[in-house]
C-alpha positions as CSV (number, residue, x, y, z in Angstrom):
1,X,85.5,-15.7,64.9
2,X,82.7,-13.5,66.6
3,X,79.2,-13.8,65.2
4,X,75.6,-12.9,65.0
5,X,72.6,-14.9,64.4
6,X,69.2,-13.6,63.3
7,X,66.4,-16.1,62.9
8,X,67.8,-17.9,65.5
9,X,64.8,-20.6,66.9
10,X,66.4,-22.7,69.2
11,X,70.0,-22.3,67.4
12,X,70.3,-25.9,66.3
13,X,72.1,-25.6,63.4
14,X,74.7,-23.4,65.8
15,X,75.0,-26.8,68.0
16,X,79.0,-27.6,66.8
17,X,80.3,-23.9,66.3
18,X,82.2,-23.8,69.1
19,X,84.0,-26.9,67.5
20,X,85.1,-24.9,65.1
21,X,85.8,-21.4,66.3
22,X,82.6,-19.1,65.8
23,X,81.2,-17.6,69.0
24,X,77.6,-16.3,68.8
25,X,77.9,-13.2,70.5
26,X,74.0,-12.1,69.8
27,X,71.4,-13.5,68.4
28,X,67.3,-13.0,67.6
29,X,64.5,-15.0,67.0
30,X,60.6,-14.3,67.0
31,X,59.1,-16.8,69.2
32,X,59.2,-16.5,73.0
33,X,59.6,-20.0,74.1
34,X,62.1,-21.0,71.3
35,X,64.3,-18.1,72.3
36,X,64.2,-18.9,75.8
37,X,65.6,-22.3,74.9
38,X,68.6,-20.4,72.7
39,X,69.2,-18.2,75.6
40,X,69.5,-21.9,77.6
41,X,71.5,-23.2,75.7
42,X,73.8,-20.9,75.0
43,X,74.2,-18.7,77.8
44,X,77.3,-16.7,76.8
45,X,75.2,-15.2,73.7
46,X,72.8,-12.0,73.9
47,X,69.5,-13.2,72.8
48,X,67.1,-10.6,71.8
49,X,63.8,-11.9,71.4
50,X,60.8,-10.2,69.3
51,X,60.0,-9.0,65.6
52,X,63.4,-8.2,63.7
53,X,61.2,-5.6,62.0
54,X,60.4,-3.7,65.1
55,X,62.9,-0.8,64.5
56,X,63.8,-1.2,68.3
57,X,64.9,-4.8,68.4
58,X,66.4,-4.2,65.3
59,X,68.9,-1.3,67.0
60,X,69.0,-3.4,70.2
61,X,70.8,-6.1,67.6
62,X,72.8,-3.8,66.5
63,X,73.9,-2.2,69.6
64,X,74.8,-5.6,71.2
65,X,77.1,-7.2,68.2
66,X,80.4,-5.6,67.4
67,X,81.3,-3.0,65.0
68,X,83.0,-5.4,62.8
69,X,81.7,-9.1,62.5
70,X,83.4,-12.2,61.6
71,X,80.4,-14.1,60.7
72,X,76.7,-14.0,60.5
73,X,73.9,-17.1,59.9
74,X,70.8,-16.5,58.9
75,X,67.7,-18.6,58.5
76,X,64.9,-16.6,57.8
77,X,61.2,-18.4,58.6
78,X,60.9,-21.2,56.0
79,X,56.9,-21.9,56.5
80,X,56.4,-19.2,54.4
81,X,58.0,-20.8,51.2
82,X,57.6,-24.2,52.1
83,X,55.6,-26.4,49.3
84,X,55.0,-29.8,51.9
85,X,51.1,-30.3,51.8
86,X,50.4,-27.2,49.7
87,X,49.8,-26.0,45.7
88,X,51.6,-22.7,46.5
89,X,52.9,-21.1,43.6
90,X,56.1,-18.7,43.5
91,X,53.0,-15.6,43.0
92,X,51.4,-16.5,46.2
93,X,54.6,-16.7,48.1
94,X,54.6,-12.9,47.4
95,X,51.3,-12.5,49.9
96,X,53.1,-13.7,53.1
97,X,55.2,-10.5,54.4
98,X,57.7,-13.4,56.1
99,X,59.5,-14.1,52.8
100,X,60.8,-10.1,52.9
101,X,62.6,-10.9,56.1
102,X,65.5,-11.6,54.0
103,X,65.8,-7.5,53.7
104,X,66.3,-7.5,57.7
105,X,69.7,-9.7,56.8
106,X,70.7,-7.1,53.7
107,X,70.1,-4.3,56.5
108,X,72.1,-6.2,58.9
109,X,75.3,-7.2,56.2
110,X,75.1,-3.4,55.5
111,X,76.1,-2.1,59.0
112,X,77.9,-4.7,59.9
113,X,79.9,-5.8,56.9
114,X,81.1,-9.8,58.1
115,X,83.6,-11.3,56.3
116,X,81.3,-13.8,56.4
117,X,78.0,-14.5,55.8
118,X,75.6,-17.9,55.8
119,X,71.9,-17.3,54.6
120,X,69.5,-21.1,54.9
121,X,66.4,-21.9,53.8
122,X,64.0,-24.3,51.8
123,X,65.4,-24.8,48.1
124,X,61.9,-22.9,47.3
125,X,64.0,-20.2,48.9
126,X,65.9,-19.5,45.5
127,X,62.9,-19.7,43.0
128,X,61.4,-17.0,45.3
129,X,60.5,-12.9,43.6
130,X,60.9,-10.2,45.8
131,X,60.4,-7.0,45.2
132,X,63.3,-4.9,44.7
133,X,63.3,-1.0,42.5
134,X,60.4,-1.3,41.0
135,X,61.4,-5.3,39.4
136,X,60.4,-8.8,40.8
137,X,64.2,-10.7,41.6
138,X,65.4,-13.7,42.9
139,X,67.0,-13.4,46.3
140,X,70.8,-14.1,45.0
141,X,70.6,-11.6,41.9
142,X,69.4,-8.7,44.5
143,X,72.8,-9.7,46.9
144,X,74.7,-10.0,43.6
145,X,73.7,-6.6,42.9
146,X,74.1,-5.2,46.1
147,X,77.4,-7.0,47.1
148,X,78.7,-8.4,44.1
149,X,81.7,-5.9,44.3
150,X,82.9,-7.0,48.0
151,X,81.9,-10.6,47.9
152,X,82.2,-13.7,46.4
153,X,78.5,-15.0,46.3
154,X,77.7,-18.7,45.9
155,X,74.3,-20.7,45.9
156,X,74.2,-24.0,46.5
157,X,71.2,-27.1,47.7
158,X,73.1,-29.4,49.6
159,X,71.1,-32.7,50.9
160,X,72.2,-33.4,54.7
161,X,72.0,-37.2,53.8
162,X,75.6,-36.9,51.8
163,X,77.3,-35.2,54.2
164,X,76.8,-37.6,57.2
165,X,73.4,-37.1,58.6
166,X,70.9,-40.0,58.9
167,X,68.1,-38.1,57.2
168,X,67.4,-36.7,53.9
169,X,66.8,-33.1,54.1
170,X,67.7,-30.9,51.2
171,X,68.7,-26.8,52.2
172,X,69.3,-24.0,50.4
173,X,72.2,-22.2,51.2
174,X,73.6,-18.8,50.1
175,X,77.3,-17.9,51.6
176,X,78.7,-14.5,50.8
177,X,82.6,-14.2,51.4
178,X,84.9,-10.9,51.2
179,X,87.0,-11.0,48.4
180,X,90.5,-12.4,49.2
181,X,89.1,-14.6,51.6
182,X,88.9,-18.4,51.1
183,X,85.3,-20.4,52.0
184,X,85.7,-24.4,50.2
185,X,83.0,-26.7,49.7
186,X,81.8,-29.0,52.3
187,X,83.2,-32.2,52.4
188,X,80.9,-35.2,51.2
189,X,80.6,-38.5,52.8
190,X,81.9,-41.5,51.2
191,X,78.8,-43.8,52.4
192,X,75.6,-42.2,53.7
193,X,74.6,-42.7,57.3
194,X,71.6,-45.2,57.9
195,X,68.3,-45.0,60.1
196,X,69.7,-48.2,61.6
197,X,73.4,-47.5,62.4
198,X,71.7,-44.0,64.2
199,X,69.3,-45.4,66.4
200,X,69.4,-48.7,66.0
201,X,70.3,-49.5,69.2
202,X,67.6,-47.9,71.4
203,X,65.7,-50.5,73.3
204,X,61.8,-51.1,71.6
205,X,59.1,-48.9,73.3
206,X,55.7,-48.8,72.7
207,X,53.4,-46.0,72.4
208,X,52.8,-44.4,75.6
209,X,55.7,-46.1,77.1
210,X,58.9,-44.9,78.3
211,X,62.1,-46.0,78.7
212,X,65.3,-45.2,81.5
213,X,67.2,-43.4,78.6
214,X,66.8,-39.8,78.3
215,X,64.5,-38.3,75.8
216,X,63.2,-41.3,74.8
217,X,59.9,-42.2,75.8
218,X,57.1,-42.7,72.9
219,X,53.9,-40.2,72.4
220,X,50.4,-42.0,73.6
221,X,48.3,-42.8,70.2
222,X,44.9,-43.9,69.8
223,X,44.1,-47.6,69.4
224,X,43.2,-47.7,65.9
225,X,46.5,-45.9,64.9
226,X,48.5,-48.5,67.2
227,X,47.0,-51.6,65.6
228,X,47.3,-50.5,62.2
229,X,50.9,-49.9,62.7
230,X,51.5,-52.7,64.5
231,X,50.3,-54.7,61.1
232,X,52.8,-52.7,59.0
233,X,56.0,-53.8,58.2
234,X,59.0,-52.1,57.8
235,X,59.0,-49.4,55.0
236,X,55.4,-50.2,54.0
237,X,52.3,-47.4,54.5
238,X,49.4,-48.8,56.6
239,X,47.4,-48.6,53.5
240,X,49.0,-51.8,51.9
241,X,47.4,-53.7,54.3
242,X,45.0,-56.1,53.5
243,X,42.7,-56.1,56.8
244,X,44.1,-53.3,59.0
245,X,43.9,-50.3,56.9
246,X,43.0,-47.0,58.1
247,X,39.5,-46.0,58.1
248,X,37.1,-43.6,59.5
249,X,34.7,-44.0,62.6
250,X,32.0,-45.2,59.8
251,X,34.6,-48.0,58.4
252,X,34.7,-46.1,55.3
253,X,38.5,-46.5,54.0
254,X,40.3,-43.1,54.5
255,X,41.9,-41.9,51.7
256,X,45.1,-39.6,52.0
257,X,48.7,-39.7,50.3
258,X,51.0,-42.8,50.4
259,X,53.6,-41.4,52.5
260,X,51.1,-41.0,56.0
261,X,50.6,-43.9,58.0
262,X,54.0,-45.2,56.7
263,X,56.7,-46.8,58.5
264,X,60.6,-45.0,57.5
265,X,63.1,-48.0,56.4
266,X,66.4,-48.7,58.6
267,X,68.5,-48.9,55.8
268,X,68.5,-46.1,54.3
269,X,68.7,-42.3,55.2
270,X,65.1,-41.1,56.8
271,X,62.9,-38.8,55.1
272,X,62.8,-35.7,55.6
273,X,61.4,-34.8,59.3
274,X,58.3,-32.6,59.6
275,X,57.5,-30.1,61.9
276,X,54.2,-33.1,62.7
277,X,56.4,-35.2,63.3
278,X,53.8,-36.4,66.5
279,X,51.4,-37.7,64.3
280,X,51.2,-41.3,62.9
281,X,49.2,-39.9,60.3
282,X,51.7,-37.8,59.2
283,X,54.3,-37.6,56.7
284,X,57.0,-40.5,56.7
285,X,57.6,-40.2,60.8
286,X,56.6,-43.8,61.6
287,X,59.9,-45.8,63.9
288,X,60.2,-48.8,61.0
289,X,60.0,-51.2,63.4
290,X,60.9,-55.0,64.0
291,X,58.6,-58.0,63.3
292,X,57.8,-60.3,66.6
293,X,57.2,-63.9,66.7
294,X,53.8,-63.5,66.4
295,X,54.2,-61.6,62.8
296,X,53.2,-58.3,64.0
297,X,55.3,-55.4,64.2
298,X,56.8,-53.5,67.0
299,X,57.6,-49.8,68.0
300,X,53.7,-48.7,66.2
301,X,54.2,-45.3,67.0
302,X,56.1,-41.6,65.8
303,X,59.9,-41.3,66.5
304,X,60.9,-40.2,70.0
305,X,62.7,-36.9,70.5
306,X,65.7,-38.5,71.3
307,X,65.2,-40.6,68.1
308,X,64.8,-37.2,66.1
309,X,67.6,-35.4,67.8
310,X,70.3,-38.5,66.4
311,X,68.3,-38.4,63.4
312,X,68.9,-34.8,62.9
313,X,72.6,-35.2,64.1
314,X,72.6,-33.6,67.3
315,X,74.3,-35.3,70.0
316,X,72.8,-37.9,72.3
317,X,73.8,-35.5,75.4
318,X,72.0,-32.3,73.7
319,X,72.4,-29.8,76.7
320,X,68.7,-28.6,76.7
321,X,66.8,-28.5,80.4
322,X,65.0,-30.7,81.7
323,X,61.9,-29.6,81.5
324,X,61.9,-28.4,77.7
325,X,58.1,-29.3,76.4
326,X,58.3,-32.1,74.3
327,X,56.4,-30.3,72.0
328,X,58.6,-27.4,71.4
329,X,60.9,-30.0,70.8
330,X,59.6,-31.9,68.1
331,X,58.9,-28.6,66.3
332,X,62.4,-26.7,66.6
333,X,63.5,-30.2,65.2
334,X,61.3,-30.0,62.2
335,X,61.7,-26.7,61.1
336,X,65.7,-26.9,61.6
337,X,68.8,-27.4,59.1
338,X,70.9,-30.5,60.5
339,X,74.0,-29.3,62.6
340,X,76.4,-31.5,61.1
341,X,75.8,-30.3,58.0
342,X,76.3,-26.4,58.8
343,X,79.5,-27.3,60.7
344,X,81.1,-29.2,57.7
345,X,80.0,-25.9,55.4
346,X,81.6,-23.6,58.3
347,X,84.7,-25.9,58.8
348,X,86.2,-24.8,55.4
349,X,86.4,-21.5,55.9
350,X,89.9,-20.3,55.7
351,X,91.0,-17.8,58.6
């Protein structure tokens, strides 16, 4: 099947469709950087990079995707509806001109009319209004009314976790299908996939050190944030502990939520992987660790990238250069939808 892709980043959640017959034939994404890495990785695919609203990006799209499409994903920027670390309300949402991107995809399904059609995003994604003649709608009752005739419309959260990725991360998704076409349910998993049976068996580093596997080498961290991670076990948050808990420069305790300074567990699924996912004091991004002989625990420091990239199923041998900034890395990692998980919802499309 030939498709598009707008929103693209570095097109991780595109990582298996070649595995299951969709070539990405063009594709567009905002940020410089992340759309060099698309254009690296994918080769083969146009990538136009700049702002889909830019009436002359928006044609050059056009002009480089066929007349007819198979298929189009779309992931418009999620930061914008995202609720991690905020009190944003479904009103404020409205004040942050990224959330009407979606109309950029409406434009898009207009002129180009694929059979099929994958919209992602944060479950916020379908609590949020929009403005659409002269009424405040959800995003899936505005494509209802605009499509509802042509295509089958389904919205669904699915959580990566129970469909074979090591790490809980719930997405909205949206598919719109021609009528008289076929697009099943993903298939779950019958067990869900642990921290430790996904990167379990990477040799121990510490921070700053690095190791002779690609990708995995551990961020430098300050001294106080290595020995109060070396005194937490497994699971447990920093804060638990008795003596080495964190604290400001003036040894006043710090006070912050349960889930920084916290270690993930190896037998379950990890949390949900944040776009600071460099930062001990972070959310839930701490490697869990082993305990020594000497009663301390190792690895005190964030997840490698290559520990992200299994984490997030993409494949140990992820084709990206060499000298991809780490940074860019860990970012197009946190903001992405799993890969595994789009290519079981693409798989069961019926050609």
């Amino acid at each position: 099947m030939v498709g598009a892709s707008l929103f693209s980043s570095a097109g991780i959640a595109e990582t298996y469709f070649e595995e299951v017959g969709i070539n990405i034939v063009a594709a567009n994404e905002l940020i410089q950087e992340r759309a060099d890495l698309y254009q690296a990785l994918y080769p083969k695919s146009k990538m136009i990079a700049g702002n889909i609203l830019d009436e002359n990006i928006f044609k050059t799209l056009v002009k480089n995707t066929p007349k007819k499409l198979d298929f189009l994903i779309a992931s418009p920027p999620c930061q914008g509806m995202s609720v991690a670390g905020k009190n944003r309300n479904v009103a404020q949402m409205l004040t942050d001109e990224r959330n009407y991107l979606v109309f950029k995809i409406i434009d898009f399904i207009k002129l180009k009319s694929p059979d099929f059609v994958l919209i992602e995003n944060v479950p916020t994604f379908f609590k949020l209004l929009l403005p659409y003649k002269n009424q405040q709608l959800k995003v899936v009752e505005i494509l209802n009314l605009l499509f509802g005739e042509e295509y089958n419309i389904e919205a669904n959260v699915y959580d990566a976790a129970e469909f074979g990725v090591a790490q809980r991360r719930a997405r909205a998704i949206i598919k719109l299908y021609r009528k008289g076409k076929e697009w099943g349910q993903p298939k779950m998993s019958k067990k869900q996939m642990t921290v430790e049976e996904k990167i379990g068996f990477l040799p121990s580093i510490e921070a700053g050190q690095k190791s002779k596997i690609k990708w995995h080498f551990a961020r430098k961290h300050s001294e106080n944030h290595i020995k109060w991670m070396k005194h937490t076990p497994t699971g447990k948050t920093a804060f638990e502990n008795e003596k080495y808990f964190p604290v400001k420069p003036n040894g006043e305790k710090i006070k912050s939520y349960n889930t920084t300074y916290r270690r993930i567990k190896w037998d379950e699924p990890a949390p949900t992987i944040t776009m600071r996912n460099d930062a001990i004091s972070s959310q839930l991004n701490v490697h869990p660790g082993r305990q020594l002989e000497n009663g301390i625990y190792s690895d005190a420091r964030v997840l490698t990238p290559l520990e992200l990239m299994l984490l997030s199923s993409l494949p140990q041998d992820w084709n990206i250069p060499d000298n991809t900034p780490e940074l860019l890395i860990r970012k197009c990692i946190g903001e992405c939808i799993p890969p595994l998980l789009i290519k079981n919802i693409v798989a069961q499309i019926d050609r």
